[in-house]
N, C-alpha and C positions, 0 to 999 in steps of 0.2 A: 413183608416189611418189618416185622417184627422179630426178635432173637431167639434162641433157641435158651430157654431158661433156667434148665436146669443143670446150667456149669456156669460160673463166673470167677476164671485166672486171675491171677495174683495181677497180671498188667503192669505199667511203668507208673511212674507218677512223672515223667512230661514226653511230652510235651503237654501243659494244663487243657482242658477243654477236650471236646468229643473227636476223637481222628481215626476215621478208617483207613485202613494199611493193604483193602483186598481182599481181605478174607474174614474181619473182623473189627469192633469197633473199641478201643482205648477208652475208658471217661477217668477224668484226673480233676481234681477239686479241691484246692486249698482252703486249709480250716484251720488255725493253730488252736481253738479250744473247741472244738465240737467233739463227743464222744461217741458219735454215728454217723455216716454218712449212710443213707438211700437211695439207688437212682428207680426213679419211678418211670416204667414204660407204658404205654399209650397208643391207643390207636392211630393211623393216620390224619385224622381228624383232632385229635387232642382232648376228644369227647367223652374218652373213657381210659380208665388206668387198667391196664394189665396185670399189674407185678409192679412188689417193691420189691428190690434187690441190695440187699446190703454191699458196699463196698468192703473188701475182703483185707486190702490192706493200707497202712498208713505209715507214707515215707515224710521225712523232711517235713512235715507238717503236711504234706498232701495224700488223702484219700485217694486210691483207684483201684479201678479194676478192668477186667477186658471180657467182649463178650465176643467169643468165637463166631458167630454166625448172625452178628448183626448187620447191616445195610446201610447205605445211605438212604434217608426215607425215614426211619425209625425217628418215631417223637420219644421227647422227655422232659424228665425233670429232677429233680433232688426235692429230699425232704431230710435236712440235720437236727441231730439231737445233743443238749445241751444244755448248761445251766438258763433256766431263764430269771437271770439277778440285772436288774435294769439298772439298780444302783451300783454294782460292779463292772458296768457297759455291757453286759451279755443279755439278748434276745433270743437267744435260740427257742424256738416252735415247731419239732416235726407235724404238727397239722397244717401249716404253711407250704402251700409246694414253691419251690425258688426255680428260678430261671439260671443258669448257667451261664455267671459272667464273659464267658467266653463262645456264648452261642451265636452260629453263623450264621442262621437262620431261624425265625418264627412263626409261630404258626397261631391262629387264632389272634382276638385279642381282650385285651382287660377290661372288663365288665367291673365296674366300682357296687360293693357291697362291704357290711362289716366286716367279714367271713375275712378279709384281706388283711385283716390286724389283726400281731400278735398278742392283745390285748383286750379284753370286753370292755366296748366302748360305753362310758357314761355320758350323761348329759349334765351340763356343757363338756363339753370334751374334758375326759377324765377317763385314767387307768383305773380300771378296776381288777385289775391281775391277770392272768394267763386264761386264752383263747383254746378253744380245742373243736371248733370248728375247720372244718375241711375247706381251703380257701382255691381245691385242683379244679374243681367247676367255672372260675371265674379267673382263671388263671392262663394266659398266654404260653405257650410252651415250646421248646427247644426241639430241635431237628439236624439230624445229622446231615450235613452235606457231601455232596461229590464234587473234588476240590479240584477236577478238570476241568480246561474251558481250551479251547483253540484261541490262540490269541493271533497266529500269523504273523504280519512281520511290523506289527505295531511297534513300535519306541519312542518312549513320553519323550515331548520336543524339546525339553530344555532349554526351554526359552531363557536368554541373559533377562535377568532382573532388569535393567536397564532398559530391555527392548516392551517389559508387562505393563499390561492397560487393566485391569480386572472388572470382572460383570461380575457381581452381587446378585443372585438370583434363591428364586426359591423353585423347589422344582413341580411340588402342582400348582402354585399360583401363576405360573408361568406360561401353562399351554391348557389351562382350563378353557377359558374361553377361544381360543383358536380355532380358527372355520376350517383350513385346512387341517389342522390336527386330527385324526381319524376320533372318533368319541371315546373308543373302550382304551386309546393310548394317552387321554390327556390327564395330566396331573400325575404321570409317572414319570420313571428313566427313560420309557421306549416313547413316549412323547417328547421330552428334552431333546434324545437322538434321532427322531426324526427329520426329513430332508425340509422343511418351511421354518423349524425353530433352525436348524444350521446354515441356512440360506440367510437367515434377519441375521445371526450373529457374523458371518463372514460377512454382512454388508457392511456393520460394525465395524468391523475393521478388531474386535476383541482381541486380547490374547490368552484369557484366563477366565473359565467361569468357577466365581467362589461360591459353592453350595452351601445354602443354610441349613443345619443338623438333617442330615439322612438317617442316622444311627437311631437304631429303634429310642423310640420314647413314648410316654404316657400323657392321656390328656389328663388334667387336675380334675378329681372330683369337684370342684365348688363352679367349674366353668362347664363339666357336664351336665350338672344339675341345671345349669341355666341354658343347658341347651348351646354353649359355646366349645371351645376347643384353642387345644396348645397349640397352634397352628406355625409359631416359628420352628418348634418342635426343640426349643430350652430345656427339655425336660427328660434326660436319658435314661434309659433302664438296661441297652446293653452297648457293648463298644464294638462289637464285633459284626453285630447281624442289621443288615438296612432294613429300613421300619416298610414292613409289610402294603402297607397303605400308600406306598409308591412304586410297588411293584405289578405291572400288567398283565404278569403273567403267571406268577406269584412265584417264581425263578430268582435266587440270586443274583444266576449269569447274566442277569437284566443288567445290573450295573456293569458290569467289562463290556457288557454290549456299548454301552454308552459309552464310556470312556474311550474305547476303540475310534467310534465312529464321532466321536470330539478330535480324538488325537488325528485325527485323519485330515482334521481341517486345518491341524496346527494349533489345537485350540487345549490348554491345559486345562488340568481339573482341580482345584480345593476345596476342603471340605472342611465347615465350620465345625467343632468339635469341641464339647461341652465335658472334659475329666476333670472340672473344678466340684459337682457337685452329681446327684443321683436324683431321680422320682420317688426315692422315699422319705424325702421331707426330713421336720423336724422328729421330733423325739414322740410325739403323737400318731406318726406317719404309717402309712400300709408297710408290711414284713413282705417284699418282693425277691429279693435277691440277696443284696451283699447283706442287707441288716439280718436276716436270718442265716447266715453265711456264716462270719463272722464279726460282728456288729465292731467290738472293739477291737479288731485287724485295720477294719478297712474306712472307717470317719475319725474324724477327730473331735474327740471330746472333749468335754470342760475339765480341766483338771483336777477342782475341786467337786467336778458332780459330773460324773460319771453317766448318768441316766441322760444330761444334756450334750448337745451338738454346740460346737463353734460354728458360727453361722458368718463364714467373710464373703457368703455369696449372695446373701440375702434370699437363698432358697429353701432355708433351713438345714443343710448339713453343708461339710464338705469333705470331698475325700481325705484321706491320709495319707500323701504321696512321701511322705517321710517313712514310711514302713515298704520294704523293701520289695514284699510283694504284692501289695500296691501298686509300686512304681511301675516293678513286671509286668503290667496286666495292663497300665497305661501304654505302653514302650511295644508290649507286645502286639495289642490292637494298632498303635503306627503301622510298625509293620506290615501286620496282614494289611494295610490298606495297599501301602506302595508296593509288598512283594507280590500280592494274590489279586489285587486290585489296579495297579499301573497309577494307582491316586499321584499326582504331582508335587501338591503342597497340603498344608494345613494352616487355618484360622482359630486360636485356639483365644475360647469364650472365657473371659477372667481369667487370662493368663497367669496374673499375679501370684492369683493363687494357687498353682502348680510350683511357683518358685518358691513359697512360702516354708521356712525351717519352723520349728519352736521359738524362736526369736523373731520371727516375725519373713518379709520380703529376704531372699539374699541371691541374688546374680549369680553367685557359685553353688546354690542347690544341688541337687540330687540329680534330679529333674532334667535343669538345663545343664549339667555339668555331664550328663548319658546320653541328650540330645545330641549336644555338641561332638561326642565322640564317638557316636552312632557311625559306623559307615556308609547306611543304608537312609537314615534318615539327617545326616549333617548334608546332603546331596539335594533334598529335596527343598519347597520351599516353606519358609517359617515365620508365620505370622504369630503376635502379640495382640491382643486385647489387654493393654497396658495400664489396666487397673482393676481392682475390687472394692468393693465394703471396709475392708477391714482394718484396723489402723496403720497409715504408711500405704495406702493399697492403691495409691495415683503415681506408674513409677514409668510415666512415658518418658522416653529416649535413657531408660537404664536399665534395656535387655541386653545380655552381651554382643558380641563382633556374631555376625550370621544369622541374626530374625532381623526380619523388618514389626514394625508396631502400628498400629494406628494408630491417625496422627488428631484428633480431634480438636487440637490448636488450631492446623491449618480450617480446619470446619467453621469452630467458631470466629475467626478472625476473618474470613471469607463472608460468612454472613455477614455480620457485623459493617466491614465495608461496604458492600451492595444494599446492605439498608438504611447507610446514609449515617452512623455513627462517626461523630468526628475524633481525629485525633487515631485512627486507624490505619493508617497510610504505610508508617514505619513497621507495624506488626507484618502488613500482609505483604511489604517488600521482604520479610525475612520468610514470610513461608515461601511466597513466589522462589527461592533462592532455594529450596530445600531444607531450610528451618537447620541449619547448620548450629543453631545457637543450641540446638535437643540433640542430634544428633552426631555430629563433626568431632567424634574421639576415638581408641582402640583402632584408628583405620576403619572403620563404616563408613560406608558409602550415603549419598544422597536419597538412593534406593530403600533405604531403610524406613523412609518416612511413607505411609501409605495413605497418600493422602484423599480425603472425600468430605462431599460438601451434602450428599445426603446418604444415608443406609436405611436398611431393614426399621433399626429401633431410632423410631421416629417419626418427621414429614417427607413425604416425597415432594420432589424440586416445585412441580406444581405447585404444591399447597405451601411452600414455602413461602410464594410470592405472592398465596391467595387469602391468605389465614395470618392473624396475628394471635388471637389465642388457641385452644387445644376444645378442640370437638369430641371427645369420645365417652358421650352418653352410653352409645353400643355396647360397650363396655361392662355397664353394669357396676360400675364403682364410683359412682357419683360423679364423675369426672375428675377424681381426686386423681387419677394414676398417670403415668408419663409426666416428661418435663414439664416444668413449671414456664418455661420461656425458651421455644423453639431456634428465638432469634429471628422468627419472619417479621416479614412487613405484608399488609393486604393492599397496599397501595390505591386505597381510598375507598373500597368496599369491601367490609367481612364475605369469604367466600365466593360464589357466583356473580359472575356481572355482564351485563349484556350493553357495558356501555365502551367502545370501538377504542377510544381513547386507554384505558385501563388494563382493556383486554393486550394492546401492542405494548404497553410499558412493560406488563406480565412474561410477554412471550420476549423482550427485550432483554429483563434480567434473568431469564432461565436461560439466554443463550450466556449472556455475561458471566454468569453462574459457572456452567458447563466449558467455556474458553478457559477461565482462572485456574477449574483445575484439572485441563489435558496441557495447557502452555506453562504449568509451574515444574519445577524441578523434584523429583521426587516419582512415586508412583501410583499412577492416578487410578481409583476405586470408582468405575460407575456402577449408578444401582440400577439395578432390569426396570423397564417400565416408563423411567426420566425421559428416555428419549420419543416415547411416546407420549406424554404427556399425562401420564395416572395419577390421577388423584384418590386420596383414602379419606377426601371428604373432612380434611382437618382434623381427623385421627390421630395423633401422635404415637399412638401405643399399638397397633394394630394386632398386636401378637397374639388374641383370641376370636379373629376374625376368619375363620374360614367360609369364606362368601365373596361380592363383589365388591369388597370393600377394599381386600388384597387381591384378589386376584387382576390378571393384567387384562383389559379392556380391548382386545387386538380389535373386533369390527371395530371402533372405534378412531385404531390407527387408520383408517383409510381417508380421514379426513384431511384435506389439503395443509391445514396448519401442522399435523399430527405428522407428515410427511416431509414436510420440510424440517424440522426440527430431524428426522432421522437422517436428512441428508445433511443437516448440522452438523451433526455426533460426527459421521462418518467424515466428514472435510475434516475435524479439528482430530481425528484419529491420523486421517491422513498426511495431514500437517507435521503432527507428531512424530509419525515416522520418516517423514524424508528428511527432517535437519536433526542430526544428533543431538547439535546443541541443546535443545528444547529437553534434552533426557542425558547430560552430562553423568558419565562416572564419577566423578569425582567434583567436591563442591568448588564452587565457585564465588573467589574473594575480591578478584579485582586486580591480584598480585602476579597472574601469567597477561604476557604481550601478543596481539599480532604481530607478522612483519612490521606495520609500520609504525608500532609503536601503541597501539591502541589496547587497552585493557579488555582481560575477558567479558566481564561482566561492568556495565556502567549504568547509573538512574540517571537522568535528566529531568532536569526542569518544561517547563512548556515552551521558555526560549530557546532550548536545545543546549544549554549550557548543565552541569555538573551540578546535582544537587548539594545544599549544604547544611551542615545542622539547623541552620536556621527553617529550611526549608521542611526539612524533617516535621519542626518542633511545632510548625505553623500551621494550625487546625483548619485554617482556610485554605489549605493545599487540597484540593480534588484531583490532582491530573498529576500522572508522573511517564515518564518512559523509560524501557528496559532496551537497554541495547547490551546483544549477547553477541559475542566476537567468536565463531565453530571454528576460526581459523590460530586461535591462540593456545600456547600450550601444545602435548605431545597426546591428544588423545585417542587412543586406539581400543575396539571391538578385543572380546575374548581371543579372539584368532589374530590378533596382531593387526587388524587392517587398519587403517588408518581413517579416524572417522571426522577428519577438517571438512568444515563445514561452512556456510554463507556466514553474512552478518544480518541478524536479524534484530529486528525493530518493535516493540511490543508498548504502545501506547493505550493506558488506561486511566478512564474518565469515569471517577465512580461520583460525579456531580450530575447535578443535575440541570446544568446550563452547556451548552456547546463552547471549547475554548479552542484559539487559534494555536497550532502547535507548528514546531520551526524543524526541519530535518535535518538532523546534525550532518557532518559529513558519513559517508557510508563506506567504503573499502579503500581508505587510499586514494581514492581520488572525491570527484563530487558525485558521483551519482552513476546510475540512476537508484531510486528506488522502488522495487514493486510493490505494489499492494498484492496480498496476499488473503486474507480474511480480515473483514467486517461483521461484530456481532447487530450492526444498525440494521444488516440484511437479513431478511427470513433463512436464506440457505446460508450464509456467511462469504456469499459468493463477493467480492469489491467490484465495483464498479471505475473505471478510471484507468487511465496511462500512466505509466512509471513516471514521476515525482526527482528531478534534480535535487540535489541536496542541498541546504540553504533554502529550500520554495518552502511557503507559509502554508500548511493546508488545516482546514477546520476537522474539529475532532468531536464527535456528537454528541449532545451529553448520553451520559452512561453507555458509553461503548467502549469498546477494545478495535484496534486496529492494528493488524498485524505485516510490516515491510520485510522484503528482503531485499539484500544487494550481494552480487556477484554467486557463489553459487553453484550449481551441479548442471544447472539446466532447470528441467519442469518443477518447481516444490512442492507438488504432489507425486510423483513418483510414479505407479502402475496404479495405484486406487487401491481399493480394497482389493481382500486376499478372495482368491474362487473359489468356489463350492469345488471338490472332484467330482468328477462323472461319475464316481463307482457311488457315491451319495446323492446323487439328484434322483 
């Protein structure tokens, strides 16, 4: 496993990072002010150092060398020497062994001691100068890979934007507790791609699972000490290599395995991706990687004090995407995801701060301005996290034409309605519509808006409805951390209640909840878990939880309430997909016709007549209807096909009294209309015969009731998408 040590060739300087070519392994390592580089080799174990090897030559600012008779298998590491002037931004400490920003693979992991700073730490934290302790004992270590994998005749789906549902998932909270999950596969990739997790998401009806950071990262010392953990995994140390501790078999190829066997169901893959900031904190922080690297290449610092980090992520540092090989090493890891990896999209965490120049936010970056003209990654898809910390750093609906953003307007304004704020109505008709008022410029589509009503960082739907303040003693931090105001309501007891009445209002607005945002325009984010019913116990902040607090409850789905609610999701999935209208290309103003004259898009009153400012303005409006015309306008599918559609009818009653509502006329003539889904019903199945147009029918309080007239035939279509045989 190990090289033959006593020759090290001159080698290329790129491609950057470890690449075996056959016969030998390349290491290439940018440094513009280091005066040494070392690769330090290792046993298979990481247990022990073999040899330092100095790199022999220095191109372009990058270090490498080549080692004739090295393997895939061979561990590593670097150790750089260099000025160490804190106040001139330079850390270098060859007693620090560093990880290799470009490593595909890990081995071991990081045991938190001082030995990891390049600094003798005082008390209360205080530099006391230069470290010269050996930090390769406690130090996780790099591994060359073999960069084959059979991949067959897999090709990522390319789902139309328009046609994406996304599942927010995390991948050990996911399949830990699962009965069928085999035990040594849960909490990994080969438990994700297992045939019982693929089974629950094709009943879903999904079309995209967005992974929360898979990319190696570090748990914080202050939450190991307490015995907790990073558990969202915010916390990166490489861009290249998935974090060990979801691997089953301790195989990269674990992940294309999974990807493979996702794309097989039709089922896309993103992956949240944290290049706003590193695991080595602020300017106190452990000497991991890039800060013994090259400290002042690769963060941004204070310009007046060089020793300090610009902190616009509140994690204490943030990259430097404005230095160019920086940016490389961002762009570069893209890649490897989608060329080596078949990844479909990206969720990128504090987006803002990737766009970020010296002046601050700017939409023509660096950044997005190499995205945009990426060939390889302008294809794929591109999510925003449309804000940070830092000043200006709230910059939702001002990504350019080709990311979608999350939309956390529609979030709060979604709450806010369903818990009875008045004066709400006008806000959450403009999200229903695709929030055109944030988005609707440069040509962006509706699709841009990703919209969700709960995520990861927060309450799950549950506790939304069960909790009105934030529980998270667990925590460890007084309760001080997470939002200040969720925006739930507990609808008349904090937490648990065993009282029949409370518990159906409950299971009422998390259906209400769940309709609003698969039937709005835009693209709907559900989080793993909602449709079972998981609660994290009024946690808001869950992210150093690895326990039962995140993790997903499945014996628990067995429960008849817990199952209906999944036949819920799936009907309003299914819905979704048979009338286009419900997921327009393009927004809708009011301004395209049916044949017979009827506007795309129209609100109503509860007499079935036109809403009007006045109506808007009138805080004791609770009831509005949406009538969506699929038959107006020229709207057509990628492929030209023509996507004319029913007229549908979308009545929402976010009061809490039952009102008599009037049914306008429906296609051209009177009627009929079908009922189609009721959120009053545990499955949202309606009960009742198609409704003349003009008949008075009662509308319940806080429900959604959803008509169709005219049409394709069935408005659920085939159901949910099947498992293949070659995966059961």
């Amino acid at each position: 496993m190990t090289a033959d040590r006593s020759v090290v060739l001159p080698g290329r300087p790129d491609p950057l990072g470890a690449t075996w070519d056959g016969t030998g392994v390349n290491f290439a390592l940018f440094s513009a002010h280091a005066e040494k580089v070392e690769l330090c080799l290792f046993d298979p174990r990481g247990r022990r150092e073999l040899e330092r090897l100095p790199l022999p030559e220095y191109t372009d600012q990058v270090w490498h060398g080549y080692l004739p008779n090295a393997r895939p298998g061979q561990v590593y590491g670097y150790r750089v020497s260099g000025p160490y002037d804190p106040a001139r931004g330079h850390r270098f400490n060859p007693h620090k062994l560093l990880l290799d920003p470009y490593a595909r693979a890990l081995v071991g992991k990081l045991r938190w001691s001082d030995t990891l700073f390049g600094y003798r730490i005082g008390r209360p934290r205080q530099d006391l100068g230069f470290d010269r302790r050996d930090s390769a004992p406690m130090m996780p270590k790099a591994r060359v890979v073999e960069p084959a994998f059979t991949w067959g005749a897999d090709r990522p789906p390319h789902r139309p934007w328009a046609e994406t549902i996304v599942y927010e998932l995390h991948v050990k909270g996911y399949t830990m507790t699962h009965p069928r999950v085999p035990k040594a596969m849960r909490g990994t990739f080969a438990g994700l791609a297992s045939g019982p997790v693929l089974e629950h998401l094709a009943k879903l009806g999904v079309t995209a699972v967005e992974l929360l950071p898979i990319q190696a990262f570090v748990d914080d010392r202050h939450l190991v000490e307490n015995n907790l953990a990073n558990f969202w995994g915010y916390n990166s140390i490489g861009y290249f290599a998935p974090d060990p501790r979801y691997l089953a078999t301790g195989d990269v190829n674990e992940v294309r395995t999974m990807v493979r066997r996702l794309h097989e169901c039709g089922i896309e893959v993103i992956l949240d991706v944290v290049y706003n900031h590193t695991a080595e904190g602020n300017h106190f922080g452990p000497t991991l990687s890039f800060r013994g690297i090259d400290n002042a290449s690769y963060y941004r610092l204070m310009p007046n004090n060089l020793r300090s980090y610009i902190d616009d992520t509140g994690c204490g540092n943030t990259l430097n995407l404005s230095h160019p090989r920086v940016l490389q090493l961002v762009l570069d890891s893209l890649r490897y995801w989608v060329r080596e990896m078949h990844i479909d999209g990206f969720r990128f965490d504090l987006a803002t701060v990737l766009a970020r120049e010296p002046h601050g936010y700017d939409p023509g970056s660096g950044f997005l301005d190499a995205v945009r003209q990426d060939p390889e990654l302008a294809r794929v898809k591109l999510i925003a996290e449309p804000w940070d910390i830092g000043p200006g750093g709230y910059q939702l609906g001002n990504f350019p034409p080709g990311w979608a953003e999350w939309n956390d307007r529609f979030r709060d304004t979604v709450r806010r309605a369903w818990r009875g704020d008045p004066g709400t109505l006008p806000d959450l008709a403009t999200r229903l519509a695709g929030s055109s008022d944030l988005f609707d410029h440069q040509g962006r589509r509706p699709w841009a808006a990703v919209n969700f009503v709960t995520c990861h960082d927060g309450v799950t739907l549950a506790d939304l409805v069960s909790y009105q303040g934030k529980h998270n003693q667990a925590n460890l931090e007084g309760n001080r951390d997470g939002p200040h105001d969720s925006l739930g309501c507990n609808h008349g007891v904090e937490g648990p209640s065993d009282d029949p009445a409370i518990l159906e209002l409950r299971r009422r607005q998390v259906r209400n909840l769940l309709a609003t945002l698969l039937l709005a325009q835009g693209t709907p984010m559900l989080l793993a878990g909602d449709e079972l019913g998981r609660t994290q116990c009024g946690n808001d902040n869950a992210y150093c939880q690895d326990n039962e607090t995140s993790w997903l409850d499945w014996p628990a789905a067995a429960d008849a309430d817990r199952q209906a609610l999944i036949a819920f999701v799936a009907r309003l999935v299914a819905v979704r997909r048979a009338h286009p209208v419900l997921r327009r290309a393009r927004f809708l103003h009011g301004r395209d016709q049916a044949p017979d004259g009827g506007p795309d898009i129209a609100w109503l009153t509860a007499a079935g007549t036109p809403m009007t400012a006045g109506d808007w303005q009138d805080p004791a409006t609770r009831c509005v209807g949406l009538r969506l015309d699929g038959r107006a306008g020229d709207h057509r599918a990628e492929d030209g096909t023509s996507l004319a559609d029913a007229v549908v009818l979308i009545w929402f009653n976010i009061g809490d009294v039952e009102v008599p509502v009037m049914l306008p006329r429906a296609a051209g003539d009177d009627g009929p209309w079908r009922p189609v889904l009721d959120t009053a019903r545990p499955e949202g199945r309606p009960c009742g015969d198609p409704v003349a147009a003009g008949s008075a029918v009662a509308l319940g309080a806080r429900s959604i009731v959803l008509w169709v007239a005219g049409g394709r035939g069935d408005e659920l279509g085939s159901g949910p998408a099947a498992l293949p045989a070659s995966l059961t």
